[in-house]
N, C-alpha and C positions, 0 to 999 in steps of 0.2 A: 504494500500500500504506500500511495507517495507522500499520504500525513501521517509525520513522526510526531510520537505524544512524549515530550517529554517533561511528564508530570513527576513521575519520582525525582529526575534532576530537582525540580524546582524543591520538594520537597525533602532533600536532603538538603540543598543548600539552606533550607531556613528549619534543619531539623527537628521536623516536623512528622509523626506517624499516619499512616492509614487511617487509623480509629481517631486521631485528634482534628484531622481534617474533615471527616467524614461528621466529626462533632459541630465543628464551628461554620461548616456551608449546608448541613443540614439535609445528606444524602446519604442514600444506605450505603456502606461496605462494597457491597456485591457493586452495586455503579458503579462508584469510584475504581473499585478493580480493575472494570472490564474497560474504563476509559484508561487507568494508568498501563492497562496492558497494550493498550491501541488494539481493541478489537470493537471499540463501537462503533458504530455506522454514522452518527451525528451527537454534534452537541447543542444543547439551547444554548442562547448567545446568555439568558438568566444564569444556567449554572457556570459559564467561564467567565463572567463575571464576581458570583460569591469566590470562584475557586481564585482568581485574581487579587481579588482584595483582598481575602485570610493569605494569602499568600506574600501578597505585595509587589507584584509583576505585572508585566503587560500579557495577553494573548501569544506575544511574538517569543513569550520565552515558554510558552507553554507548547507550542503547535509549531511545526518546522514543514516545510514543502522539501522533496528529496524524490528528483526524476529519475523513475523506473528507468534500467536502459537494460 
């Protein structure tokens, strides 16, 4: 797939768990998984916005473009 999630990045840089983010943007575990794994199909622009701000990043360091070749 040619969107790279890189949500665990963000969230080791601000050391930060699964379970404490999942606390503070207000999504189950299992979601947050299947976006940190990059296997979801879409995101609401609502939740990469909560995940942005508990986080304190842009979009651009969460979601990366990477052409298949």
């Amino acid at each position: 797939m040619p969107i790279i999630v890189n949500l665990d990045v963000m969230m080791a840089k601000r050391k930060m768990s699964l379970n404490e983010l999942s606390d503070k943007v207000g999504l189950t575990l299992s979601n947050l998984s299947i976006l940190k794994t990059g296997k979801a199909k879409a995101v609401r622009f609502s939740t990469l916005e909560a995940i942005c701000e508990v986080l304190e990043c842009q979009p651009g360091d969460l979601l990366e473009y990477s052409k298949d070749e």
